[in-house]
C-alpha positions, 0 to 999 in steps of 0.5 A, spaced: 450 535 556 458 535 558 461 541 554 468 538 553 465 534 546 465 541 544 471 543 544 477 541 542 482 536 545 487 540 546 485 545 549 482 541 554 487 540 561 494 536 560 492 530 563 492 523 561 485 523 566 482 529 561 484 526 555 482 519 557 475 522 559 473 526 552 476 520 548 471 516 551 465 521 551 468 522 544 467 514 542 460 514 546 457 520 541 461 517 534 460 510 535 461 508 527 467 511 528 472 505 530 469 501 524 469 506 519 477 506 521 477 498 522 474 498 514 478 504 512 485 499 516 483 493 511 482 496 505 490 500 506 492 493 508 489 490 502 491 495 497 498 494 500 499 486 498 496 487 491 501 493 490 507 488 494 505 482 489 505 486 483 511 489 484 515 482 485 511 479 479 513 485 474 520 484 478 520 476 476 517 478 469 523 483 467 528 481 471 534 479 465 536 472 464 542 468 463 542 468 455 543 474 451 540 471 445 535 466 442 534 463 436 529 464 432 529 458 426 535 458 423 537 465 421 535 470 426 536 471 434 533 475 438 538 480 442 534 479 449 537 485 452 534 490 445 529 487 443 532 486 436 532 482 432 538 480 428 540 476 422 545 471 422 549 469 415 
């Protein structure tokens, strides 16, 4: 069996043949290791857009509009940026 498994990565030599070597000897002992990251990637990226999209909704819904007041029947308004309710004589 190849003893550079055991090590660590950075101990073994600088070069780009050594690191290439035991990441390879490294995915043929862990090979479930690329599709738990592969999932694990999905399940960031997905979290994401619905973090995304319920931002932009609550920014729609929030967002302020032209009209400071409504009217709420004849004597009463609603004051939109409060959310008082005022009598109007």
């Amino acid at each position: 069996m190849n003893n550079k498994l055991e090590t660590d990565c950075m101990e073994l030599k600088d070069s780009a043949e050594s690191h290439a070597e035991w990441l390879h000897n490294w995915l043929i002992k862990h090979p479930n290791a690329v599709k738990a990251n592969a999932v694990t990637s999905r399940v960031v990226i997905v979290a994401a857009l619905i973090v995304a999209v319920s931002i932009i909704v609550a920014a729609f819904i929030c967002r302020s509009g032209g009209e400071r007041f409504k009217s709420f029947g004849n004597y009463r308004v609603l004051d939109t940026h409060t959310g008082k309710v005022h009598e109007v004589e």
